[in-house]
N, CA, C and O atoms as a Tripos MOL2 file, in Angstrom:
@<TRIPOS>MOLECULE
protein
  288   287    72     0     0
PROTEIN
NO_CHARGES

@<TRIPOS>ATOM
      1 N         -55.1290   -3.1740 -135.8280 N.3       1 UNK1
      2 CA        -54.1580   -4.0910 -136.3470 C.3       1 UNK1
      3 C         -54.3940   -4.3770 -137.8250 C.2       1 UNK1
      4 O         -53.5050   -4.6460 -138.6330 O.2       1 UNK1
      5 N         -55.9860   -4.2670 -138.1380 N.am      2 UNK2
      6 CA        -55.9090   -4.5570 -139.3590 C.3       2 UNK2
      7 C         -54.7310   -3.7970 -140.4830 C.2       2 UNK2
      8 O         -53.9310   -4.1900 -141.3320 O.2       2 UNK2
      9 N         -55.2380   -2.3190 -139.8300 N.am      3 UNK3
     10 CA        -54.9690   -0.9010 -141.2200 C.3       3 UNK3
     11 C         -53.4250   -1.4370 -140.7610 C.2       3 UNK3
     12 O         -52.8530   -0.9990 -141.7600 O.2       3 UNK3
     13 N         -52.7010   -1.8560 -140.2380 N.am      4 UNK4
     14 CA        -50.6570   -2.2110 -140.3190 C.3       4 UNK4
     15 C         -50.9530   -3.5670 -141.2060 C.2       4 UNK4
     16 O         -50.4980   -3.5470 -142.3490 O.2       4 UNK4
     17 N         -51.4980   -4.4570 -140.8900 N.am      5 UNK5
     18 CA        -51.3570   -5.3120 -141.6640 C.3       5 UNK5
     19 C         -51.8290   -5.1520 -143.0080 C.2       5 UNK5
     20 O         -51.5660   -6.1270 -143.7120 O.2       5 UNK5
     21 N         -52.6040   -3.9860 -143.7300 N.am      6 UNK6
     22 CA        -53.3600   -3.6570 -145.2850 C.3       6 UNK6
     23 C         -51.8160   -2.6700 -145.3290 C.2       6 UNK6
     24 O         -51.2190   -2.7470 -146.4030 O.2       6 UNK6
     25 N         -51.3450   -2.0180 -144.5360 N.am      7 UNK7
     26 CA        -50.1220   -1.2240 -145.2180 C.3       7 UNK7
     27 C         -49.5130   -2.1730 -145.5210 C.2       7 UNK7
     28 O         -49.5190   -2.5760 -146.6840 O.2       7 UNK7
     29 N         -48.8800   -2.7290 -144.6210 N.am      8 UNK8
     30 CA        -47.1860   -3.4720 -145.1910 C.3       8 UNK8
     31 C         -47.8140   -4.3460 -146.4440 C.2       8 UNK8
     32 O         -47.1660   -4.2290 -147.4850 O.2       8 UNK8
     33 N         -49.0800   -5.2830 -146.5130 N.am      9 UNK9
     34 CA        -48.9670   -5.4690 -147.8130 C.3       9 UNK9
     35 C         -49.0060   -4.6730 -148.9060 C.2       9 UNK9
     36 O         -48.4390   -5.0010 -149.9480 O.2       9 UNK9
     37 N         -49.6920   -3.5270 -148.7720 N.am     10 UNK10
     38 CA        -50.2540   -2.6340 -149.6240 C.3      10 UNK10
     39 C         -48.1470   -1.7280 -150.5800 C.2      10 UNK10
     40 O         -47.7750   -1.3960 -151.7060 O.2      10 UNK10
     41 N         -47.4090   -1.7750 -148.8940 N.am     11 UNK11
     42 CA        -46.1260   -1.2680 -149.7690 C.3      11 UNK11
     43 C         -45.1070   -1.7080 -149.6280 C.2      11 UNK11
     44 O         -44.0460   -1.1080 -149.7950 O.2      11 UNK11
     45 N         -45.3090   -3.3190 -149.1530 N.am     12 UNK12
     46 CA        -43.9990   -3.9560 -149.0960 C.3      12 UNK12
     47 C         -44.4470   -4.9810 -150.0430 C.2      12 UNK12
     48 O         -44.1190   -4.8310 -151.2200 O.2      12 UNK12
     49 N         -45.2470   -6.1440 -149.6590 N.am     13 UNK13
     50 CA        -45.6170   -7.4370 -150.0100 C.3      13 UNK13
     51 C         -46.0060   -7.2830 -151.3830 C.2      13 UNK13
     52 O         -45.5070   -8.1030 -152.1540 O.2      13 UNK13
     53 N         -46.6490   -6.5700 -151.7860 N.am     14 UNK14
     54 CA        -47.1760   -6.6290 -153.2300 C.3      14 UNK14
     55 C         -45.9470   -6.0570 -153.3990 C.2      14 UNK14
     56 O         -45.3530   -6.9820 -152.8440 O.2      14 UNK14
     57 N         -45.1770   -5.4010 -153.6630 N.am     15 UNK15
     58 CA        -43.9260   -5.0430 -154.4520 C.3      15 UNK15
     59 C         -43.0850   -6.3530 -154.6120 C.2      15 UNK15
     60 O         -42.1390   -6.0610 -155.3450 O.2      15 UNK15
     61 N         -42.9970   -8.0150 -154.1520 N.am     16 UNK16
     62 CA        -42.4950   -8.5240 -154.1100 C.3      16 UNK16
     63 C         -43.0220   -9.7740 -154.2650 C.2      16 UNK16
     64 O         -42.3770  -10.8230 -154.2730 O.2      16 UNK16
     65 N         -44.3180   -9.6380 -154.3990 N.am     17 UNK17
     66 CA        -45.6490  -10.9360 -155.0510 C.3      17 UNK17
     67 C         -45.0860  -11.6470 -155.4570 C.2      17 UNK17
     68 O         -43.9580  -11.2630 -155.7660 O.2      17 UNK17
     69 N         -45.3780  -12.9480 -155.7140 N.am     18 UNK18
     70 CA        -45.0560  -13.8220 -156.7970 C.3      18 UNK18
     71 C         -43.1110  -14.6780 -156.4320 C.2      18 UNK18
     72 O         -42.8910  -15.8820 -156.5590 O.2      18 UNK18
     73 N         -42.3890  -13.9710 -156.1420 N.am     19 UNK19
     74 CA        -41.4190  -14.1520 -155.0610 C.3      19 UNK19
     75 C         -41.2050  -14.6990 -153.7340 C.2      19 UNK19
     76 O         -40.7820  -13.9860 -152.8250 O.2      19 UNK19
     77 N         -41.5250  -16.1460 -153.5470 N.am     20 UNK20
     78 CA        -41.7290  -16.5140 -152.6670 C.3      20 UNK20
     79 C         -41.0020  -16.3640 -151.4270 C.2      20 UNK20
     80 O         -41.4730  -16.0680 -150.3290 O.2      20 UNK20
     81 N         -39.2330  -16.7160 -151.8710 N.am     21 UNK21
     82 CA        -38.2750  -16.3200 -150.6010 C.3      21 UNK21
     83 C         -38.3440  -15.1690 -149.8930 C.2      21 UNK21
     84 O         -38.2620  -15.0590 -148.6690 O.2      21 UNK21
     85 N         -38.5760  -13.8740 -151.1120 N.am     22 UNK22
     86 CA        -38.6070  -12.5880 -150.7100 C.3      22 UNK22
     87 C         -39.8120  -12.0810 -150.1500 C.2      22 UNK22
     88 O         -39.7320  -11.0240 -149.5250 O.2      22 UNK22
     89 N         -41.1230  -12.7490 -150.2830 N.am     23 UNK23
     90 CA        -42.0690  -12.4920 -149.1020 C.3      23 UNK23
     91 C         -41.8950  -13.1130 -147.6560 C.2      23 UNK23
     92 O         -42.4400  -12.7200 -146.6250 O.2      23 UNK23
     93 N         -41.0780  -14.0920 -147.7980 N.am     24 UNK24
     94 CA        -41.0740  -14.6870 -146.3380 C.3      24 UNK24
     95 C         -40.0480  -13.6880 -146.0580 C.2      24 UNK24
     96 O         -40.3410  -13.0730 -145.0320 O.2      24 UNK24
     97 N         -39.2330  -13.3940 -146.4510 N.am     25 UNK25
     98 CA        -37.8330  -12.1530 -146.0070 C.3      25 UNK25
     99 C         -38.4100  -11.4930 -145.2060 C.2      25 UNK25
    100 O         -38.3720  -11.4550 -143.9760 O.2      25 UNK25
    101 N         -39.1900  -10.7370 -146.2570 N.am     26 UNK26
    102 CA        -39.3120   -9.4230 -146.0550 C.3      26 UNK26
    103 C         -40.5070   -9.4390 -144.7380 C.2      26 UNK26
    104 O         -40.3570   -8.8610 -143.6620 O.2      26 UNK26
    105 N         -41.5250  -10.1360 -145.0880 N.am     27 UNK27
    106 CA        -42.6730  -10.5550 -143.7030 C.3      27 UNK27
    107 C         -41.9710  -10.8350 -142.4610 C.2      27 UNK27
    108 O         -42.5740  -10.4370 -141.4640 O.2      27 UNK27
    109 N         -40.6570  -11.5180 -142.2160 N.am     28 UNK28
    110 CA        -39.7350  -11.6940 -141.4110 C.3      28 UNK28
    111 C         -39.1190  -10.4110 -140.7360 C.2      28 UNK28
    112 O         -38.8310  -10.2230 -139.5540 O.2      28 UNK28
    113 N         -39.0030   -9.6010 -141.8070 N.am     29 UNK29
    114 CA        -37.6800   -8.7290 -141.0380 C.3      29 UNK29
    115 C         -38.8360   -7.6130 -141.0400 C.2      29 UNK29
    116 O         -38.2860   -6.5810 -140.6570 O.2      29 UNK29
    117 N         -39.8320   -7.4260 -141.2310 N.am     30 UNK30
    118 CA        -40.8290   -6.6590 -140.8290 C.3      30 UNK30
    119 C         -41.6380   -6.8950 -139.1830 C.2      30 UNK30
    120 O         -42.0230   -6.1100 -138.3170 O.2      30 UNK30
    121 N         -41.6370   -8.2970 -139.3160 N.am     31 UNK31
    122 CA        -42.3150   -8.8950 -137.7880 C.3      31 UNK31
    123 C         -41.1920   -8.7390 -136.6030 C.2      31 UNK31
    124 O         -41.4970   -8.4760 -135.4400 O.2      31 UNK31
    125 N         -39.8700   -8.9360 -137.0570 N.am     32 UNK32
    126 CA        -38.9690   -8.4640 -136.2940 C.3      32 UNK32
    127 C         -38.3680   -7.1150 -136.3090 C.2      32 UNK32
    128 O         -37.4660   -7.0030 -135.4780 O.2      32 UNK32
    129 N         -38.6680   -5.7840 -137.1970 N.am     33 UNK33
    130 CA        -38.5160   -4.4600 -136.6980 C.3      33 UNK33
    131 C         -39.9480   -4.1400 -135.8000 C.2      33 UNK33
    132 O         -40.1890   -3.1140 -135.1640 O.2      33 UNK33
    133 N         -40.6380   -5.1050 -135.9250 N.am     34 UNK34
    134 CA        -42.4280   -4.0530 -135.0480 C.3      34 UNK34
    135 C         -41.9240   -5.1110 -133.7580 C.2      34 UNK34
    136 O         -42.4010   -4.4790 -132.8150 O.2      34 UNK34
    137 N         -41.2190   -6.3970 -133.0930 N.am     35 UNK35
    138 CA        -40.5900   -6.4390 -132.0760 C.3      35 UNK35
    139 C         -40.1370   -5.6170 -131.5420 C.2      35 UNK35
    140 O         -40.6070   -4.9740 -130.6040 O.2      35 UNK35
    141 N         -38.6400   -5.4540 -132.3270 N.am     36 UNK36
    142 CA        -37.1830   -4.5110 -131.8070 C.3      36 UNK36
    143 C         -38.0800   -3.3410 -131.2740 C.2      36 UNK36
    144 O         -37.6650   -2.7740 -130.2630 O.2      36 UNK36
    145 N         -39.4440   -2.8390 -131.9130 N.am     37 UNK37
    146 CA        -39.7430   -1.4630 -131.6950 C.3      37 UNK37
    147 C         -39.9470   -1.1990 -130.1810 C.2      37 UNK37
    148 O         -39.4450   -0.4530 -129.3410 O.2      37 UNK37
    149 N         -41.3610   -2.5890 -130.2310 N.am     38 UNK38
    150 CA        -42.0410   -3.0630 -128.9780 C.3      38 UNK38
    151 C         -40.7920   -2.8050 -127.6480 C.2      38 UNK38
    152 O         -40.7700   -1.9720 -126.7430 O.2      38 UNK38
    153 N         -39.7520   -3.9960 -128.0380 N.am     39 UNK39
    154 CA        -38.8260   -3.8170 -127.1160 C.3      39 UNK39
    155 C         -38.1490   -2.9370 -126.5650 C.2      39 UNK39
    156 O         -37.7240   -2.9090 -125.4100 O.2      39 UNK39
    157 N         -37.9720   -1.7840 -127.8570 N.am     40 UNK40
    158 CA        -37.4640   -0.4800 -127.5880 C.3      40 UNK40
    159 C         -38.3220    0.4000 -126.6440 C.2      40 UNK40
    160 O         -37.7470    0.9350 -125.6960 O.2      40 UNK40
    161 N         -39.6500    0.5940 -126.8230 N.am     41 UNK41
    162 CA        -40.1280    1.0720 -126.1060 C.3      41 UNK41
    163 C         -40.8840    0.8610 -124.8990 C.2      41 UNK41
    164 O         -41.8880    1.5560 -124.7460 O.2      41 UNK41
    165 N         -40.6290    0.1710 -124.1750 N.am     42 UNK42
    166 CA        -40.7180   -0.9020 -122.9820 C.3      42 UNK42
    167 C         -41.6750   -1.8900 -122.9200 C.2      42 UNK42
    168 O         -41.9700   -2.3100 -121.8010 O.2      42 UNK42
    169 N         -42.2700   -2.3890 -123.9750 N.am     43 UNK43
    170 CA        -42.7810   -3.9620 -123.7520 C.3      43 UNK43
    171 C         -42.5160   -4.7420 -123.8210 C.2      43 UNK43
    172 O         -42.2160   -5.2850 -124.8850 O.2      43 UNK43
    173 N         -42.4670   -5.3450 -122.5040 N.am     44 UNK44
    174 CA        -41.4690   -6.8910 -122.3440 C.3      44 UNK44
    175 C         -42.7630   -7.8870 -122.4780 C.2      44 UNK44
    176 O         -43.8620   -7.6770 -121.9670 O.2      44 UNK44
    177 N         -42.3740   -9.0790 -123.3190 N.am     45 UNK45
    178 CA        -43.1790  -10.2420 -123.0680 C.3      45 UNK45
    179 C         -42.9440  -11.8120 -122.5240 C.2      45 UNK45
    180 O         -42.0450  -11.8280 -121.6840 O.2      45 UNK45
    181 N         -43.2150  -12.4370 -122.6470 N.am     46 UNK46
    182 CA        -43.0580  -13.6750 -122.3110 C.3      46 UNK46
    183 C         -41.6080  -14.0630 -122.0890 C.2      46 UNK46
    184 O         -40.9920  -14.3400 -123.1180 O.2      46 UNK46
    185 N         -40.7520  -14.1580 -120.6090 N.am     47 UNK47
    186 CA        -39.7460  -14.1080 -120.5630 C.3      47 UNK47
    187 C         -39.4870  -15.6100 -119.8320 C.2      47 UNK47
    188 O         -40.1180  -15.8360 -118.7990 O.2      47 UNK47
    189 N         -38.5350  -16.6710 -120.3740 N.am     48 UNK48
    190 CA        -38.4210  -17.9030 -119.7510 C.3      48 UNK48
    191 C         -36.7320  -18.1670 -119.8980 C.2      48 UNK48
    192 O         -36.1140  -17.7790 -120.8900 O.2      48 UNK48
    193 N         -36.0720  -18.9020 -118.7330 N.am     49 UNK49
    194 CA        -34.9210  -19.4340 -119.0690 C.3      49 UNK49
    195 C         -34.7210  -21.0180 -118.7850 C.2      49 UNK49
    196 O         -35.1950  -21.8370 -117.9980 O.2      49 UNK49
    197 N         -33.8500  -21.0230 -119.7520 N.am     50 UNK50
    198 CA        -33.9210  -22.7710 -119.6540 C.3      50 UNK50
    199 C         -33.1760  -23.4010 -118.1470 C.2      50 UNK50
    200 O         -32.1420  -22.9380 -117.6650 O.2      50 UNK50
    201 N         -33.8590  -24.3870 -117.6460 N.am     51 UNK51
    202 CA        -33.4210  -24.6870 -116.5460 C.3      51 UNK51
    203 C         -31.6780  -25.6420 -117.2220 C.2      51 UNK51
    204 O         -31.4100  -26.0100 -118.3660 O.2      51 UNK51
    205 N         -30.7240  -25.7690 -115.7410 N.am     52 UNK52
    206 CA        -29.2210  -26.1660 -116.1680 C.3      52 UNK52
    207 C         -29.3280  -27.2930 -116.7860 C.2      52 UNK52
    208 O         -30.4880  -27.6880 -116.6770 O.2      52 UNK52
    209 N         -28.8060  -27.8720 -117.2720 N.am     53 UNK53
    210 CA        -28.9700  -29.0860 -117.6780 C.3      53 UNK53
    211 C         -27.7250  -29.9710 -116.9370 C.2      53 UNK53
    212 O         -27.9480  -31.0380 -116.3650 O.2      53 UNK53
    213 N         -26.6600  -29.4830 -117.0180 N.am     54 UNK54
    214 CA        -25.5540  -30.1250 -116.2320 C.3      54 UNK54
    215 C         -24.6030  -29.1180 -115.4450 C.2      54 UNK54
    216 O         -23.9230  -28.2730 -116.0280 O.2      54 UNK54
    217 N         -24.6170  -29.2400 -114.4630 N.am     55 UNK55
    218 CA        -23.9070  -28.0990 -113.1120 C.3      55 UNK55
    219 C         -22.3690  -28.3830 -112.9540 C.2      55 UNK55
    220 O         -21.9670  -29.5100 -112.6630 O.2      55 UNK55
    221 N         -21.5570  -27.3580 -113.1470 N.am     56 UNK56
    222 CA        -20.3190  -27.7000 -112.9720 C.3      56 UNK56
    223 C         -19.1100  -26.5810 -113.9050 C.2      56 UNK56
    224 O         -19.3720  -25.6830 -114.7050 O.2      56 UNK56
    225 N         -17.9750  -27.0010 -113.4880 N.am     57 UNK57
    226 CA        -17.1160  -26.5670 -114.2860 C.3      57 UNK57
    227 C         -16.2640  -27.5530 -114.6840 C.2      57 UNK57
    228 O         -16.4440  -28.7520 -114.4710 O.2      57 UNK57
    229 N         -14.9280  -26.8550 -115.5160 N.am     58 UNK58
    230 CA        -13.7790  -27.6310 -115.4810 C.3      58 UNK58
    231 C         -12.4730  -26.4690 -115.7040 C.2      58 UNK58
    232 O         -12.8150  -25.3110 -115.9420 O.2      58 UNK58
    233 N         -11.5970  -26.6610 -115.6570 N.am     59 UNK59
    234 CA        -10.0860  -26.4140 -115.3670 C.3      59 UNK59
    235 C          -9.2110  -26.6370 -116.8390 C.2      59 UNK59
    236 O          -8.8150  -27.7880 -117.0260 O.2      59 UNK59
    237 N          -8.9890  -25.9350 -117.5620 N.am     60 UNK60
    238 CA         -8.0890  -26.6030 -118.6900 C.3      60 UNK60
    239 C          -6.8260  -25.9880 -118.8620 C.2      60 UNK60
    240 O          -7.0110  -24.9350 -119.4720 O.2      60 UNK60
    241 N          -5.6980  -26.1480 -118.6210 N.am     61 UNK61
    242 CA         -4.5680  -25.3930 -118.4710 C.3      61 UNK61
    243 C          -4.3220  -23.8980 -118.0490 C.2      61 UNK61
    244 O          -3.7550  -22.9240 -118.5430 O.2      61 UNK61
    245 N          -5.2590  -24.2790 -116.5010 N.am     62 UNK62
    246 CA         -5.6290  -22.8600 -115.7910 C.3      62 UNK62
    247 C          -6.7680  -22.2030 -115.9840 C.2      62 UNK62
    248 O          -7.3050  -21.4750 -115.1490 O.2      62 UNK62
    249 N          -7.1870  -22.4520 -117.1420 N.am     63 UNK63
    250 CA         -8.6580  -21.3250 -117.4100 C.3      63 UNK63
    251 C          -9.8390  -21.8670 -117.0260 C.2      63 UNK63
    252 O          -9.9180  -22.9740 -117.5590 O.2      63 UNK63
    253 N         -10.8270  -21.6320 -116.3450 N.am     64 UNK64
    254 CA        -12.1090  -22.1450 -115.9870 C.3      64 UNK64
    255 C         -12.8400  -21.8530 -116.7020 C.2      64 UNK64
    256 O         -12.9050  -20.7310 -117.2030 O.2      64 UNK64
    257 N         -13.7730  -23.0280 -117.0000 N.am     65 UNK65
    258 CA        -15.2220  -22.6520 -117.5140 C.3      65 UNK65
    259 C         -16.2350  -23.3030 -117.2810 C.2      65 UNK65
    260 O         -16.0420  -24.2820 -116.5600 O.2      65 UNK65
    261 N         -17.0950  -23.1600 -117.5660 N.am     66 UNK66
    262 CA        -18.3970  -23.4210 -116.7440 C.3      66 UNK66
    263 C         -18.8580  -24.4270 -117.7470 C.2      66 UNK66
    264 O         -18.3680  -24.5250 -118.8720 O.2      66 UNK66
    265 N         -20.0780  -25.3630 -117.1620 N.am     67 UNK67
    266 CA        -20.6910  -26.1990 -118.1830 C.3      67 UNK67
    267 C         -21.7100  -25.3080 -119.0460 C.2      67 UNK67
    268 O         -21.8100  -25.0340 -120.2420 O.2      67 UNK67
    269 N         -22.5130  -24.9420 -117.7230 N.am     68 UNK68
    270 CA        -23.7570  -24.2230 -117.9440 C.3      68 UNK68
    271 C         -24.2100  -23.2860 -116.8490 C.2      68 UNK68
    272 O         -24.4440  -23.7400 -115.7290 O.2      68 UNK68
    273 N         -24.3730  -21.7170 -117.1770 N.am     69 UNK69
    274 CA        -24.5290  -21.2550 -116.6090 C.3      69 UNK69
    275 C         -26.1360  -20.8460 -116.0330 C.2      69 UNK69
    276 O         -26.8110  -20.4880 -116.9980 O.2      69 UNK69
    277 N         -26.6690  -20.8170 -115.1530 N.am     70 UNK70
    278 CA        -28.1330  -20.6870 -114.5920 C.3      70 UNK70
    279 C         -28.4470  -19.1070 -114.4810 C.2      70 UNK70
    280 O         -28.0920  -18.6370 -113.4000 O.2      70 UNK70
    281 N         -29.1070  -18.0850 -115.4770 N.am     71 UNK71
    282 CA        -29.2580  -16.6720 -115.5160 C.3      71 UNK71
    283 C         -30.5000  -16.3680 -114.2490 C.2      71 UNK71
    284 O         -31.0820  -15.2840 -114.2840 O.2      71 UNK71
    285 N         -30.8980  -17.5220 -113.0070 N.am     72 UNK72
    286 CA        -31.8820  -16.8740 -112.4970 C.3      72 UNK72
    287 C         -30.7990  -15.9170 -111.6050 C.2      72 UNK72
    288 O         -31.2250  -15.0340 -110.8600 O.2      72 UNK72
@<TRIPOS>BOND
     1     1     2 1
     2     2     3 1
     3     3     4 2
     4     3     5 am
     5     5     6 1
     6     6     7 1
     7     7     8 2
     8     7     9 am
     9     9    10 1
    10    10    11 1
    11    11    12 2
    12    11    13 am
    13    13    14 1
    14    14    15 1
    15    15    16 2
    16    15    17 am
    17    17    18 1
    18    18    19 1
    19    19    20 2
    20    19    21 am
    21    21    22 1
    22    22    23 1
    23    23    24 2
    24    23    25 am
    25    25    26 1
    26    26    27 1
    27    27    28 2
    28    27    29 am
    29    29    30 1
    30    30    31 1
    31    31    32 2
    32    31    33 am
    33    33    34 1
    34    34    35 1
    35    35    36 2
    36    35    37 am
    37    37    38 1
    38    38    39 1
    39    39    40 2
    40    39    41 am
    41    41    42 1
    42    42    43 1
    43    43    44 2
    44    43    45 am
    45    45    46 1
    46    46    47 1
    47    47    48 2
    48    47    49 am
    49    49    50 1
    50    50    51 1
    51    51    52 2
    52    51    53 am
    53    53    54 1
    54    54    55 1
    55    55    56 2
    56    55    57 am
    57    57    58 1
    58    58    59 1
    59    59    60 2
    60    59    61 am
    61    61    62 1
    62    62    63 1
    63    63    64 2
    64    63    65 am
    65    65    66 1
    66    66    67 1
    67    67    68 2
    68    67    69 am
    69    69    70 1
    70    70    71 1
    71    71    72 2
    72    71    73 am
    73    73    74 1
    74    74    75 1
    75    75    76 2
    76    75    77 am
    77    77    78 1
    78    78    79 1
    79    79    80 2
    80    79    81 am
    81    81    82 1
    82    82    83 1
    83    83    84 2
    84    83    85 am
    85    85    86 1
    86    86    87 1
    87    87    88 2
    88    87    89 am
    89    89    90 1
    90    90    91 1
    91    91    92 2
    92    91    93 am
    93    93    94 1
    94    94    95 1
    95    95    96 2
    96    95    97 am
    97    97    98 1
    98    98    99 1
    99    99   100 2
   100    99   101 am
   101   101   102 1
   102   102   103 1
   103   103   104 2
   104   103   105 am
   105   105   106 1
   106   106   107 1
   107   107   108 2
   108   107   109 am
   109   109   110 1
   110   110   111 1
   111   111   112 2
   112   111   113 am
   113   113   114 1
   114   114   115 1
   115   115   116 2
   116   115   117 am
   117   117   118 1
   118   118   119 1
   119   119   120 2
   120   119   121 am
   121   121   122 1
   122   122   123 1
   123   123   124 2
   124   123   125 am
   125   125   126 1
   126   126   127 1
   127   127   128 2
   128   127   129 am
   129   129   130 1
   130   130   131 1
   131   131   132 2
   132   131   133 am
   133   133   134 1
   134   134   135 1
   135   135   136 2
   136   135   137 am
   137   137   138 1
   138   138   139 1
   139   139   140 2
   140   139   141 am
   141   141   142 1
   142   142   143 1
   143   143   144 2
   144   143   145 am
   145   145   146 1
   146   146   147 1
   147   147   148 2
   148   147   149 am
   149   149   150 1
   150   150   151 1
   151   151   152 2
   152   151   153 am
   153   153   154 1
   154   154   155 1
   155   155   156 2
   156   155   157 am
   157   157   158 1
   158   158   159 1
   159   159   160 2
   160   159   161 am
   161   161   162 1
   162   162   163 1
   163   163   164 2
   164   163   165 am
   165   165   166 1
   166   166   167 1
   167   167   168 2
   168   167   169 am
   169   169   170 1
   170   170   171 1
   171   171   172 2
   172   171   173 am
   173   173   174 1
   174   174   175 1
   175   175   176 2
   176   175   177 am
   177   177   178 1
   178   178   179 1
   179   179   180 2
   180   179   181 am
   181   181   182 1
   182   182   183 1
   183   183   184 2
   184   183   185 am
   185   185   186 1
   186   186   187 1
   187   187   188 2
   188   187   189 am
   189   189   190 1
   190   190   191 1
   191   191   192 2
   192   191   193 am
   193   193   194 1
   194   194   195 1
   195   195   196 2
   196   195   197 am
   197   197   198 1
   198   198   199 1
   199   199   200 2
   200   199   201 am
   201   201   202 1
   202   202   203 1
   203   203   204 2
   204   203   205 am
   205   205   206 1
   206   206   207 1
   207   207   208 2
   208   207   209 am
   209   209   210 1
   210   210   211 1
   211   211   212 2
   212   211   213 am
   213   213   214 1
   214   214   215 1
   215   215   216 2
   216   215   217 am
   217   217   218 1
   218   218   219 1
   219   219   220 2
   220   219   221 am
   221   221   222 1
   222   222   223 1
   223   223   224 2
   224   223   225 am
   225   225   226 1
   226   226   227 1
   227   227   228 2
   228   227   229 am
   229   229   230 1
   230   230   231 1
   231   231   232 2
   232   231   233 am
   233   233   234 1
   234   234   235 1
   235   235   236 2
   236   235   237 am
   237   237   238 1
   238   238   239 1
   239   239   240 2
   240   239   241 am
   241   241   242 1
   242   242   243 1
   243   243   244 2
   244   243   245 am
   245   245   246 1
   246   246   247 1
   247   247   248 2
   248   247   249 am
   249   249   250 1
   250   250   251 1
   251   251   252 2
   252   251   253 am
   253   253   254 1
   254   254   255 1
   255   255   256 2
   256   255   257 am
   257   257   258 1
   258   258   259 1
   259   259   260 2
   260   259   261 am
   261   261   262 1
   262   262   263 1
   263   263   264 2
   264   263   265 am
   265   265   266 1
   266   266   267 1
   267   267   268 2
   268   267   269 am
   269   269   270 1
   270   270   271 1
   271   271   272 2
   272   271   273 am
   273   273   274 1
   274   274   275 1
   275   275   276 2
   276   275   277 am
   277   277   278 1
   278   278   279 1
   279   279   280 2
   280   279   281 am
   281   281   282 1
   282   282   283 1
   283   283   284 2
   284   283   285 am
   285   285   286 1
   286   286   287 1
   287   287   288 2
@<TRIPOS>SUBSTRUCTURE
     1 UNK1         2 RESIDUE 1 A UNK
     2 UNK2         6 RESIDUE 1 A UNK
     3 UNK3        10 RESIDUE 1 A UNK
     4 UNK4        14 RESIDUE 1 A UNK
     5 UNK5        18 RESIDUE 1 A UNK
     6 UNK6        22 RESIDUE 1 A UNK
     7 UNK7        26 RESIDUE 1 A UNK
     8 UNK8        30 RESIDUE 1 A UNK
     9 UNK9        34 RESIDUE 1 A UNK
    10 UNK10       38 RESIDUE 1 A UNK
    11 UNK11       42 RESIDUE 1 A UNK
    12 UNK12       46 RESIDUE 1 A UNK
    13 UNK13       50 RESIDUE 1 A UNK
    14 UNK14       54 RESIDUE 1 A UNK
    15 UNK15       58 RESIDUE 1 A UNK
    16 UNK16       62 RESIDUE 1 A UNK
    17 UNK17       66 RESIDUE 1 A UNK
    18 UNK18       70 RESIDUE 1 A UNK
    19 UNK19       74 RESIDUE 1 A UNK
    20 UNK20       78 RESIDUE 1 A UNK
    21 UNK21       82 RESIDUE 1 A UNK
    22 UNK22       86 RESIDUE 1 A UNK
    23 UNK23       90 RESIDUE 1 A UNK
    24 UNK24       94 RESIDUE 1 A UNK
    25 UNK25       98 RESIDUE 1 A UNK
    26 UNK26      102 RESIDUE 1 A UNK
    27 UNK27      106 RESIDUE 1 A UNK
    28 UNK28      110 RESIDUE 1 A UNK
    29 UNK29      114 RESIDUE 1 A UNK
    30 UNK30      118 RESIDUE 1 A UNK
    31 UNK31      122 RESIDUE 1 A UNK
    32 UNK32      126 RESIDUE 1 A UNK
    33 UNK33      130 RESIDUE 1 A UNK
    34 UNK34      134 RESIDUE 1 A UNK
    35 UNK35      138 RESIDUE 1 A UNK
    36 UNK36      142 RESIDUE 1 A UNK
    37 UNK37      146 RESIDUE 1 A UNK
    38 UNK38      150 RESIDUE 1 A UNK
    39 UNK39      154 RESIDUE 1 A UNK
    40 UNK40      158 RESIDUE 1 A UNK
    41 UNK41      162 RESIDUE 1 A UNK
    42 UNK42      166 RESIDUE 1 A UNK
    43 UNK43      170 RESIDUE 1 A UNK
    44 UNK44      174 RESIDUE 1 A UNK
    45 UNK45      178 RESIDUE 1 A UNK
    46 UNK46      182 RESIDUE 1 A UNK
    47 UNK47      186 RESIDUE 1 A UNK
    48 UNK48      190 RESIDUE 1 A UNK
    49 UNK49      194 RESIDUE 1 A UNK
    50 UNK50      198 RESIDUE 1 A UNK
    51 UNK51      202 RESIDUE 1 A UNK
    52 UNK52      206 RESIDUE 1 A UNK
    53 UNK53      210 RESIDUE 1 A UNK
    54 UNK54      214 RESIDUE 1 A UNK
    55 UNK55      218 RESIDUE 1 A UNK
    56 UNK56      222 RESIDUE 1 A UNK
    57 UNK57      226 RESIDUE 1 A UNK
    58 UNK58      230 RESIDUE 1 A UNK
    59 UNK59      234 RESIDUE 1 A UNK
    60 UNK60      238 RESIDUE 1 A UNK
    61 UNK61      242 RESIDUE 1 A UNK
    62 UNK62      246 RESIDUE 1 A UNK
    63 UNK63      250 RESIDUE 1 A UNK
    64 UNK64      254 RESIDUE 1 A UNK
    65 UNK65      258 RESIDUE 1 A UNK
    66 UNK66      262 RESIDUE 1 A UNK
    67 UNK67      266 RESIDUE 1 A UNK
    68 UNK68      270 RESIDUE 1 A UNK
    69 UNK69      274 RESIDUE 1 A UNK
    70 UNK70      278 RESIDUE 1 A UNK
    71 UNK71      282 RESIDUE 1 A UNK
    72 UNK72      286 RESIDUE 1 A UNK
């Protein structure tokens, strides 16, 4: 883990030193392509859904919709 973390600074982060927004950017959309990757190639992690908070529907000139839907 180290030698990924000495690259990306070595050819992202130092190209953008001193730039504060653009290191958090770029550290950002770097931590989220080595996700997307993870995800791409089947590691799933920590998976939770929020319990309903309020159960129900309603009716509005025919169309239904739900309050909240429960994904278990």
């Amino acid at each position: 883990m180290g030698l990924i973390g000495a690259a990306i600074y070595r050819f992202v982060l130092i190209r953008v030193r001193g730039m504060a927004t653009s290191e958090i950017i770029a550290t950002y959309a770097l931590g989220l392509a080595v996700l997307e990757f993870l995800r791409w190639a089947g590691f799933k992690g920590m998976t939770y859904t929020l319990p309903v908070f309020i159960e129900g529907s309603i009716s509005i000139s025919g169309l239904q919709s739900t309050f909240n839907e429960s994904s278990s």
